[in-house]
N, C-alpha and C positions, 0 to 999 in steps of 0.2 A: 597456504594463504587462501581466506575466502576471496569468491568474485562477488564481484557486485552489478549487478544486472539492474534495468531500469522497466518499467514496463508503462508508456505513457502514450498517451493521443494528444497528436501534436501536426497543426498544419505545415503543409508546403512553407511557409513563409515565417514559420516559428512560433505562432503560439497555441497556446493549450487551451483558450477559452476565449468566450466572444465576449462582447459588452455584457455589463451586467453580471459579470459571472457565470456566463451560459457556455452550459456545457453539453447543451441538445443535439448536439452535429456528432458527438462519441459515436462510434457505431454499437451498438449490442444487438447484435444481430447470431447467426446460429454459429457463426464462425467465430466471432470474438468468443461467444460463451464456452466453446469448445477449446477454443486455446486456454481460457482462463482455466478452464477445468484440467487441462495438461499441468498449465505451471500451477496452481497448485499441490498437485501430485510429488511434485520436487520437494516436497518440503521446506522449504527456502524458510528463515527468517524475510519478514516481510516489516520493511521501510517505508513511513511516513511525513510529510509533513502533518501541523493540528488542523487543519482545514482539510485534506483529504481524509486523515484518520475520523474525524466528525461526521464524514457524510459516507464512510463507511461503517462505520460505528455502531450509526442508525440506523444501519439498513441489513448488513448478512447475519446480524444476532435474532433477529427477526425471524417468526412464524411464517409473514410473504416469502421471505428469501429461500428457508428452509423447504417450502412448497415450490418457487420458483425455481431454481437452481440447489436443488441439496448436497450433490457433488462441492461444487465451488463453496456453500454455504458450510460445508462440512471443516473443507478446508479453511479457509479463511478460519474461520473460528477456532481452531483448534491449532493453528499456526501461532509460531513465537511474535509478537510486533512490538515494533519501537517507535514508538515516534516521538520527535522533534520539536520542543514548543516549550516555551519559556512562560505560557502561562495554564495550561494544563497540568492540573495537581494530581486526582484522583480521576485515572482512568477507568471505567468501567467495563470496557470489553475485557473477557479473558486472556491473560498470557501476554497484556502487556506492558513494559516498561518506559517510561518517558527522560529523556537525557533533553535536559532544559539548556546546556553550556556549554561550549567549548565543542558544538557538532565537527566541525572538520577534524578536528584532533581525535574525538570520539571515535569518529568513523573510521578512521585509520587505525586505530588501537584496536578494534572492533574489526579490522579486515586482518590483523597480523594472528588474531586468535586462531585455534582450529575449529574448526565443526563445519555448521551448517555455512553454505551462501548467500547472500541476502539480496534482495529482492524490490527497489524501491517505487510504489506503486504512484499513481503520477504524480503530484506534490511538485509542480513544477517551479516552486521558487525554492527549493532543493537543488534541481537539478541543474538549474542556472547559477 
């Protein structure tokens, strides 16, 4: 059975973003990038909601990314992703699949398989 692992920034008091949708208190700093550049390496299927999968979407397929961060930009890209959205048709990043219904069932049919273990990057109306 795969695990399923979550990888989010998330205050003391529970949430994941401030007014507005702000999400400038994240650290990315040398040590986050480093971890990310770890779990990447795992090879994990990587778990989205379409609000996170969008603003990552825009950003590691990216020529800045690939200059900024190559390792992490390598991975990401080149990793399996699914995300979660009932109104996302045609994904454009590589390698990935979108499951619009029935997410919990999904996920579960999707943990009992064999292979990889997945990975769900923060998406936090997922993980609530």
């Amino acid at each position: 059975m795969r695990k399923i692992t979550a990888f989010v920034f998330i205050t003391l008091d529970g949430y994941y973003k401030g007014a507005g949708e702000d999400i400038s208190w994240h650290p990315h700093d040398e040590e986050g990038n480093q971890y990310a550049a770890e779990m990447v390496k795992l090879g994990n299927i990587l778990l989205f909601g379409r609000k996170t999968y969008d603003f990552m979407a825009s950003y590691w397929p990216t020529d800045m990314a690939l200059q900024n961060d190559p390792e992490v930009a390598k991975g990401m890209n080149s990793a399996e992703k699914i995300v979660f959205s009932k109104t996302l048709k045609n994904p454009d990043w590589h390698k990935t699949t979108v499951i619009s219904s029935n997410m919990v069932e999904e996920l579960a049919r999707l943990k009992q398989l064999p292979g990889k273990d997945m990975t769900l990057l923060g998406s936090g109306a997922i993980l609530t």
